[in-house]
N, C-alpha and C positions, 0 to 999 in steps of 0.2 A: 403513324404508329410509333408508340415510345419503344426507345429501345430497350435492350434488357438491362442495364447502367441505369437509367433512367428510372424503369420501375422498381428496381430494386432500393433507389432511393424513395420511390413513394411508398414500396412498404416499409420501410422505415421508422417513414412520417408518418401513415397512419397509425401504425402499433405504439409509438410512446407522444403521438402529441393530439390520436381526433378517436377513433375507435377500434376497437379489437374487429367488430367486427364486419369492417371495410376493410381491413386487412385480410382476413379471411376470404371476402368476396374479390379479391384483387388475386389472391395465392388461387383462385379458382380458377380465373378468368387466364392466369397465364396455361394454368397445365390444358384447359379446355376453352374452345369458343374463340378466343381474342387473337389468341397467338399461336394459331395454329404451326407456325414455323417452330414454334418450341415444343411443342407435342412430345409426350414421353419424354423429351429433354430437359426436366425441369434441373437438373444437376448444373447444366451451363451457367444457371444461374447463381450457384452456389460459389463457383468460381470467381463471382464481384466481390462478393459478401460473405463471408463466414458465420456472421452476426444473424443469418435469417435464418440459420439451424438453430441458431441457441430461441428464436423467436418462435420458429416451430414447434419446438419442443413444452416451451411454457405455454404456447395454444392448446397443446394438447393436454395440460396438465390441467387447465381449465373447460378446454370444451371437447371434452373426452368422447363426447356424441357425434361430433362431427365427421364428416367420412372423407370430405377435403386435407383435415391435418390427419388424420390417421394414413391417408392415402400418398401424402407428402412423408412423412416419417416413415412408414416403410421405404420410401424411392429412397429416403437416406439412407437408411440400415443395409439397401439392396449394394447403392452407391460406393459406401464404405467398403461392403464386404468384397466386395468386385477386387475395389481399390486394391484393399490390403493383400487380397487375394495373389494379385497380379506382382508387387511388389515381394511376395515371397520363393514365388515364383520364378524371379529375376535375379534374387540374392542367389538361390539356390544353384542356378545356371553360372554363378560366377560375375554378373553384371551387377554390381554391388552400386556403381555412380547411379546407373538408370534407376535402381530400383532406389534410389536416394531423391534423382526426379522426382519421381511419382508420389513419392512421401510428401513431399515440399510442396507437390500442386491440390493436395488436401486441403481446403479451405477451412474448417473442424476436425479437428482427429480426435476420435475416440480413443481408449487406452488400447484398443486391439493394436493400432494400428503402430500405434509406439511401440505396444511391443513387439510387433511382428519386425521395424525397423532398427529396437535394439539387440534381438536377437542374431538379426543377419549380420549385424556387425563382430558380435562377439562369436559367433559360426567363423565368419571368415580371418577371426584372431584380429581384427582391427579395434583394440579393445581402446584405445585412446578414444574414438571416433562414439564406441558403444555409451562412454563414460560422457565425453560434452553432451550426448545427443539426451543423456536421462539429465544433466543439467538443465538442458533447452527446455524439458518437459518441465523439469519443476518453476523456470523463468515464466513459461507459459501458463500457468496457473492450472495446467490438467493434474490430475491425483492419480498417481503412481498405485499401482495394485501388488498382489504376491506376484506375478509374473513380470514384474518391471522391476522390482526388486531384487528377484532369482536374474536376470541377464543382465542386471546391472552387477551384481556381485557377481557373478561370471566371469565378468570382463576385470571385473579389481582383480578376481583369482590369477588370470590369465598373465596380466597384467602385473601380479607380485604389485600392485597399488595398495599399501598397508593403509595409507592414512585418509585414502577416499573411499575404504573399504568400512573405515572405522566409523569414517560421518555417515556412511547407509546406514550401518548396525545403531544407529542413535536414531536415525531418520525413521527406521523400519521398528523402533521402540516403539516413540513418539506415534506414529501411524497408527499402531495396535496389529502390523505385521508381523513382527516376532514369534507370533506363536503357529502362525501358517507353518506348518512341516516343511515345504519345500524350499520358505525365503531360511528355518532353521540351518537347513540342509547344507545350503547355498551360503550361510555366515561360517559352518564347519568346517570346508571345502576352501574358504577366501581367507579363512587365517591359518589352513593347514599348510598353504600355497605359498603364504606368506612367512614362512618359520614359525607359528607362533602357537606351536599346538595346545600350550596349558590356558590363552584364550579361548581356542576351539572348546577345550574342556567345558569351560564355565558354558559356553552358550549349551553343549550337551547336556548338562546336571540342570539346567532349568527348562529342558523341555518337558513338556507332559508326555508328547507320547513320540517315537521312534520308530525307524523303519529299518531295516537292514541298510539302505543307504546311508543311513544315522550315523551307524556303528562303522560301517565301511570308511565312511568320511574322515571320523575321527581316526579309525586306526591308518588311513592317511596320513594325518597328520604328525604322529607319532614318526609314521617310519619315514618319510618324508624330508623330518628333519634330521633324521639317524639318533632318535632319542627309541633304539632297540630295544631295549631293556622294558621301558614303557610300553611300547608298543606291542613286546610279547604279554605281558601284562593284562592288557587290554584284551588280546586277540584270546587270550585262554577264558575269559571270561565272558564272550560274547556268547548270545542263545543259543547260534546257529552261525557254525563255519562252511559260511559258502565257498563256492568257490573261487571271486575278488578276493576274498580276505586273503586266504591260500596265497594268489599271486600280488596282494599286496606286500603281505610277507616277504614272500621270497624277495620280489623285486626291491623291498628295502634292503635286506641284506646285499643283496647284489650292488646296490650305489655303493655300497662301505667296502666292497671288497672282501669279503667274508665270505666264499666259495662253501668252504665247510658247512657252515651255519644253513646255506640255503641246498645243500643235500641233504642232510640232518629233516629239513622239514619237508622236503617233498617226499623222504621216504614215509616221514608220518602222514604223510596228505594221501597216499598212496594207503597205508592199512587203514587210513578211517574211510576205507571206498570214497573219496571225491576223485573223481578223474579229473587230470590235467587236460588243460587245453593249449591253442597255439602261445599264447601270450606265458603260459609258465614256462612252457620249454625254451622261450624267448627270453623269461625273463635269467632262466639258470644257464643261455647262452652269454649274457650279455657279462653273469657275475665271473663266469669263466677267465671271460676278455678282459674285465676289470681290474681281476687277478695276474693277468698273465700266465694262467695254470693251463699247460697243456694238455696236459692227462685226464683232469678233469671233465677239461671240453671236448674231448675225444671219448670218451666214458658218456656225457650227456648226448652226443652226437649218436653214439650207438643206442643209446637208450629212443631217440628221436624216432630213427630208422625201421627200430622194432615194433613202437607203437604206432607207426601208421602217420607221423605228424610232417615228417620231412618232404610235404610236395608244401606245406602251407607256405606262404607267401612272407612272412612273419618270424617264423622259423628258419627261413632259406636266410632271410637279410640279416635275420642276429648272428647264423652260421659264415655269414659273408665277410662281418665287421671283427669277428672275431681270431677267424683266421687270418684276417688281412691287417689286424694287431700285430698279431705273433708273425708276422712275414711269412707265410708259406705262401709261396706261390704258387703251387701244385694246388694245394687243397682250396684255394682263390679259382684256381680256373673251374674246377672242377665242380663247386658250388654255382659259378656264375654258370658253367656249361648246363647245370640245370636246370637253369631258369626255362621256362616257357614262356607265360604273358607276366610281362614286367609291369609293375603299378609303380605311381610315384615314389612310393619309398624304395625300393629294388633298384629303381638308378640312382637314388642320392646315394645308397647304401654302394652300389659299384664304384661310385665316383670315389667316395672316400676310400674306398679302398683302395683304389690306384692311386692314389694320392698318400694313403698309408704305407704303401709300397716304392712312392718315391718317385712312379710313373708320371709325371704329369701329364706326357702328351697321349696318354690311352684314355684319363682322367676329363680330361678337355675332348676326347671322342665321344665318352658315355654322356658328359654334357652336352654336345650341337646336336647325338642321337636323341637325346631322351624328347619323347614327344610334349611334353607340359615340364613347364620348369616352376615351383615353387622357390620361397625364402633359403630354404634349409639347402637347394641344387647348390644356391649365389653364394649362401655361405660356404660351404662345405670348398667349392672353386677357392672362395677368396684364400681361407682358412688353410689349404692344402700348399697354394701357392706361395705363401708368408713360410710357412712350415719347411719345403722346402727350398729358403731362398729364395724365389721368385718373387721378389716383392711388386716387382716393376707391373707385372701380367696381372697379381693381384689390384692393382691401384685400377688397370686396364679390364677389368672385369666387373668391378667399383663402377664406373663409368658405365659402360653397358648395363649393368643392370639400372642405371637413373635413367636411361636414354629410353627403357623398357619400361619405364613407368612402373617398375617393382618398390613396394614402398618401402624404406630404410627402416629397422628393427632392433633392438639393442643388440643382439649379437652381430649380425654385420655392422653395425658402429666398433665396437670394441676390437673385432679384426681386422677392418681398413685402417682404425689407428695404429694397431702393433705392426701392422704393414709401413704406415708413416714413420715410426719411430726409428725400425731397424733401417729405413734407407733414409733416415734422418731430413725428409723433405717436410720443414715446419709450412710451406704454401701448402701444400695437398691438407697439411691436417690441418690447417686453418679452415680448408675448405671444406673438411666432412666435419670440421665441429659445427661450420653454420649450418649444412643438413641435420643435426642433431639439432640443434636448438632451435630451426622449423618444424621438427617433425617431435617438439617437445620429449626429448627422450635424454637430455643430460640431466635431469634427475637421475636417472635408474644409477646406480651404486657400480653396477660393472664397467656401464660408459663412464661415471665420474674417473673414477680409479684409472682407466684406460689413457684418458685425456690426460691426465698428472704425471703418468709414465708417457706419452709422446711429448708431452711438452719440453719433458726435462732431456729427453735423449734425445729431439733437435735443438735443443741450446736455447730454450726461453723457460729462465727460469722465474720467472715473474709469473708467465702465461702456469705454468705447473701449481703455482703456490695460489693462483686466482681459481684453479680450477680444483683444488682441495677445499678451497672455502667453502666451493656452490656444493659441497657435498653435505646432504643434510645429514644426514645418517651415517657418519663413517667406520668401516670396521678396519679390520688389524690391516688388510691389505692396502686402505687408504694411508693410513698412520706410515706403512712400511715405504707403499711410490713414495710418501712424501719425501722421506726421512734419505731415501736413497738419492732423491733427487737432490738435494740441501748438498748431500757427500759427492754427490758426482760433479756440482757444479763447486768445490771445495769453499763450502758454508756451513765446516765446522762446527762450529761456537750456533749456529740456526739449526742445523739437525739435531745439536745434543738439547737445545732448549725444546725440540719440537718432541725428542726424548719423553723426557721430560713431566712437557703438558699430556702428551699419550700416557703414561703411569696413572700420572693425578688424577686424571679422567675414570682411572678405573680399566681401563683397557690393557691388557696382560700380555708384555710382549714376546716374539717367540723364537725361536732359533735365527731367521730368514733378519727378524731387527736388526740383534746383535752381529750379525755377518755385514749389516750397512754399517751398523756403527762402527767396528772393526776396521771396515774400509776405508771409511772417511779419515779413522783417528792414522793408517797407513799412510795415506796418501801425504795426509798434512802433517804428518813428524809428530803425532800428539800421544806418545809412545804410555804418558805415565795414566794419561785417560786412557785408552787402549787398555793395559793390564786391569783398570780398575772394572771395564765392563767386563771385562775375561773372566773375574772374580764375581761378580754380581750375578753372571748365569748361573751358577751352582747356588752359591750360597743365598741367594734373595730371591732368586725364581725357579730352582731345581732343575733346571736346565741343563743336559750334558751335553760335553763340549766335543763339538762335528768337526771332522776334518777340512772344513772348509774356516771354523773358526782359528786351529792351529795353524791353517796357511799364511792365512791373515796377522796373527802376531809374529810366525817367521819372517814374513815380507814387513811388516813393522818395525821389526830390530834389523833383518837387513838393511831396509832401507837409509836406518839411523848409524849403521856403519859398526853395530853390534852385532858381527859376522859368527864368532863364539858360542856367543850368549842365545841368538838365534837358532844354532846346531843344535846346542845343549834341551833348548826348549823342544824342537822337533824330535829328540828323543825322547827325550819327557811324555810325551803327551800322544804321538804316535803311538798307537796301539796295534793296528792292523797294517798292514801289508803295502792296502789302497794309500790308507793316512800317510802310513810312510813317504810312499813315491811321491805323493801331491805336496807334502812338504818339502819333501827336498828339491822337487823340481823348483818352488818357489825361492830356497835357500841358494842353489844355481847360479836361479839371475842375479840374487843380491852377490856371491861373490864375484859373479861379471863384472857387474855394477860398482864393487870394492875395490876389484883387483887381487882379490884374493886367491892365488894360485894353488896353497896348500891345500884349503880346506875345498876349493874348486873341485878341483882334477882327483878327489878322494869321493866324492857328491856323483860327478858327472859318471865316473868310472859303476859307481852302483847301479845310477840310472840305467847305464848303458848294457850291462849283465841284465837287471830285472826287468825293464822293459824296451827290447832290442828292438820293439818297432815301430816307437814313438819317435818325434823327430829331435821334441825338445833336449834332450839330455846330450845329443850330438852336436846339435846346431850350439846352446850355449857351451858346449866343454870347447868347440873348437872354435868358436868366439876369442872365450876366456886365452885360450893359448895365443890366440893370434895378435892379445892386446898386450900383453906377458911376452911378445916377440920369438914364441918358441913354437916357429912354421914348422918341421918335420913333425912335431905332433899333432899338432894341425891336422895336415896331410893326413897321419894315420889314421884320424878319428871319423877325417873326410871319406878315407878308403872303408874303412866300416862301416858306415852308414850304406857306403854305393853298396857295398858286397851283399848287407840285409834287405837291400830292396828297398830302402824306406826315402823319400824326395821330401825333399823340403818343402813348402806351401810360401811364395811368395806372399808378404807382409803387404796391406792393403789400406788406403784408407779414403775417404773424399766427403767433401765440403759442398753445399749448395752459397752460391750468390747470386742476388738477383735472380734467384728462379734459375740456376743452372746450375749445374752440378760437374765437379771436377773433381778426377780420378787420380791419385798418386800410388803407385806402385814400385815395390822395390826394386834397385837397381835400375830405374827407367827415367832420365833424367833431362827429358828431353820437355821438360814445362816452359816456356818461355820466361816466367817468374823466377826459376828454381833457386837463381845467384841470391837473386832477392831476399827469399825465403828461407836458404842458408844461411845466410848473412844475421839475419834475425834469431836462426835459431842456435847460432851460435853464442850471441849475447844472452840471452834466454838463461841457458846453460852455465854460463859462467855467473851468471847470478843467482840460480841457484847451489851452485854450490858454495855462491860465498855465504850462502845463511845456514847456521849452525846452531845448535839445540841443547842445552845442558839439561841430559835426563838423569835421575837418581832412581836405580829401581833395585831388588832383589832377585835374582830369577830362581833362589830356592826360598822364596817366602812362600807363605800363605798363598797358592792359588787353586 
């Protein structure tokens, strides 16, 4: 008896080299008579050969009479269906590998079956995974329908994949997809997702015909990207305002922080009879929080309570995040105490709020409690932990979730980085950059930008400026790590050219720039650039100048030993109260740094009236005296500080080598190096001060 390898090579050979139909009488002979061990099994053999579906199928195109290929072609279709069946089945349960199995032991796959397998991808938010696997189809030569096209632009939406998004909307032309309603839908929805809603536009002005989801899509898009204005626009003019639109609305406003705006429309949403549901009183929680408006969210809260909405689950979690903003701890228990059955979001949402409150170890309870842990638990841990200083536990939580086989995401890339950066451990982030660029996710613009900021705050600055290159699409916040990082590693003369190239480009820079620039021109003595960018916010980008900008040229002319000139400017330019103290605090250290006792001890003494329970204005005034040799007031400034209560915060700092890390702490002098280190930083010192700077400036010009 030939095996089933064997015959499947002789139907083969009879179908393209002796006769169709000895082929025919051979496909008989297996399902009946011959082979009776294959009975009803004729599938097993589909399993050699793929090639004998496509062979059945043209039997049947020609011998349409026959009750052998009609009888085979169903057992396929039965086959398939089963197949697919089962693999949706799998996804749906959460077994997303198995059901990936299953897919792969398909000898033919119909488009069902693809799409049954692109969908579970872009379901389970595995949208990179949904994206290769509609490449695979197209490599494979099967043709892509409207439902391969809708869950393939799903996953680009998902995914914010602009430019893989763009090659479907060419692909889905070409096809004669485009005009399908749902692949329309689905092009609306993937560049809404993507910021890019005056695309969305155009694909809607060339459809024939629209759905409410049409219209819902686009006014997505619109609010999505905070283009309001637009988007009320749009929403006044639709046929029919359901009730999405409604909470589309609102919840745009809510992203922008505009509290007002999204009570303003629920009260209209309210006289045009649509009743709200969980998700609007959700969404005018969330814009509460957003705001930090108390009264507000206590006002919606009541309103919650009276309508009947306050057991919904939805509801409860936006009430959670929002009072666990504003630190109440009371109105925290008090929402969590009425919980009943928690769903997955109800513990990410506890989590974070312990975590918002500063709790970690109640935060890390709602964690080991919670019975299923999603992406958003891992992040929300890591992100809590960075947040407050625990970087260490974040890194250690990092790790368990890879040991868990949770799969790394742009957002936990971007917070294990800023976890690397502030404990300045460049091994750790070498090692989650190569999880990123496994798990193809350093494109995404929030990981690039992340990487350029750890790079530069563990001291490789080469690694920072390699990692601005790979950025395809840079926006202000690229432009800005970079520029910050050039100034912190004092590469001057490279930030300002990097400057520069950011203008030329067209890209418009903004407060957060001019504050690197500022700091860079501080650090390295470049006093006459300093004033010139000082001037170019106003007068060349209309930019008014922040208290943190004035700090910055005080601490510039201090620094430069222009202690006067400095003072005069902090008056100048202080307007409020806050600006004041931040200036002069900064003016402070430069007359520490000068030795300047007159203008000192007239600085510190203000400090020390307006804000009596900061530490700095005490600690540098009785610095200043103590280098000035004038201990009794020292002393007294020491005994005012003990009297207000207010403790100094030991000065910190530490270094990794070779993978270890060491801790210096003030007054603690017990390094085994230390001689060594002094010694060094002694000479250091003395060379800087032998380099000296001839500046020419005005401080009553034009600024």
């Amino acid at each position: 008896m030939l095996t089933i390898k064997e015959n499947i090579v002789k139907i083969c050979y009879y179908y393209y080299w002796v006769a169709e139909q000895k082929c025919i009488l051979l496909l008989q002979s297996l399902i009946s008579g011959k082979l009776q061990l294959q009975r009803n099994k004729w599938q097993d053999v589909l399993v050699f050969a793929g090639s004998v579906t496509k062979i059945v199928a043209k039997l049947l195109r020609k011998h349409s009479s026959s009750i052998i290929i009609k009888t085979l072609m169903n057992g396929m279709r039965s086959y398939l269906f089963r197949t697919t069946s089962k693999i949706v089945a799998l996804a749906r349960s959460g077994k997303i590998y198995d059901a990936r199995k299953l897919f792969d032991e398909i000898p033919h796959k119909d488009s069902v079956a693809w799409n049954a397998m692109l969908t579970a991808y872009s379901h389970m938010g595995l949208y990179q995974e949904s994206l290769s696997l509609f490449g695979s189809m197209i490599i494979s030569h099967s043709k892509p329908d409207n439902y391969s096209f809708s869950a393939a632009l799903n996953a680009c939406a998902g995914a914010s994949h602009f430019r893989f998004g763009a090659t479907l909307h060419a692909l889905a032309v070409v096809s004669g997809y485009v005009s399908s309603l749902p692949v329309a839908n689905s092009l609306i929805d993937m560049y809404g997702k993507c910021l890019l809603p005056d695309d969305a536009k155009k694909v809607f002005d060339e459809m024939s015909d629209s759905s409410e989801v049409t219209w819902c899509s686009l006014l997505f898009a619109y609010a999505n990207s905070c283009r309001l204005g637009r988007a009320l626009e749009l929403f006044r003019n639709m046929p029919e305002k359901v009730l999405i639109a409604w909470n589309i609305m609102i919840a745009g406003h809510a992203r922008c922080g505009e509290v007002e705006a999204c009570l303003h429309l629920f009260k209209e949403m309210c006289e045009s009879l649509c009743q709200p549901d969980q998700w609007t009183f959700s969404a005018l929680m969330n814009a509460c929080a957003e705001s930090m408006e108390r009264l507000y969210g206590l006002m919606v809260h009541g309103f919650v309570i009276k309508s009947g909405w306050s057991s919904a689950m939805e509801v409860k979690n936006s009430m959670l995040s929002f009072f666990a903003k504003l630190e109440c701890h009371e109105d925290v228990m008090k929402v969590f105490n009425s919980f009943g059955c928690l769903n997955q979001v109800s513990w990410n949402a506890i989590i974070d709020a312990h975590m918002k409150l500063g709790d970690t170890q109640k935060a890390f309870l709602a964690f080991q409690q919670a019975p299923e842990r999603n992406i958003v638990s891992w992040t929300s841990m890591i992100v809590g932990y960075t947040r407050n200083g625990n970087g260490e536990l974040a890194l250690c939580i990092f790790l368990d979730m890879a040991r868990n086989s949770v799969q790394l995401d742009d957002l936990v890339a971007g917070a294990v980085l800023h976890a690397c950066s502030i404990l300045a451990k460049l091994v750790h982030g070498r090692m989650v950059h190569g999880c990123i660029i496994r798990r193809g996710l350093d494109k995404y613009l929030y990981v690039g930008n992340s990487l350029v900021n750890m790079y530069a705050k563990c001291g490789d600055i080469e690694g920072s400026r390699f990692a601005f290159l790979g950025i395809l699409e840079k926006d202000l916040v690229s432009w800005n790590s970079m520029l910050f990082a050039f100034g912190m590693h004092g590469r001057a003369n490279e930030a300002i050219c990097l400057y520069r190239e950011m203008v030329a480009s067209g890209v418009k820079p903004d407060e957060v720039t001019f504050t690197g620039l500022l700091i860079t021109c501080s650090h390295l003595g470049l006093i006459n650039e300093g004033f010139a960018f000082f001037q170019s916010m106003s007068l060349e980008f209309g930019l008014s100048h922040g208290m943190d900008h004035v700090a910055c040229m005080v601490d510039m002319l201090g620094r430069g030993g222009y202690v006067a000139e400095a003072r005069s400017f902090a008056k100048k330019y202080s307007n409020t109260s806050t600006a004041r103290t931040n200036s002069w605090e900064v003016l402070l250290g430069a007359c520490y740094a000068q030795g300047d006792l007159g203008t000192g001890s007239f600085v510190g003494e203000y400090l020390k009236n307006s804000e009596p329970e900061k530490e700095v204005g005490y600690v540098l005034l009785s610095n200043l005296y103590c280098a000035s040799g004038q201990w009794k007031e020292a002393e007294i400034v020491r005994k005012a500080m003990k009297d207000q209560g207010v403790k100094k915060v030991a000065g910190s700092s530490w270094i990794e080598i070779r993978n270890e890390v060491t801790s210096f702490v003030s007054g603690n002098n017990a390094y085994p190096y230390m001689a060594d280190i002094s010694k060094i930083l002694y000479f250091l010192e003395l060379e800087m001060k032998h380099n000296t700077w001839l500046i020419n400036f005005d401080i009553e010009g034009p600024l």
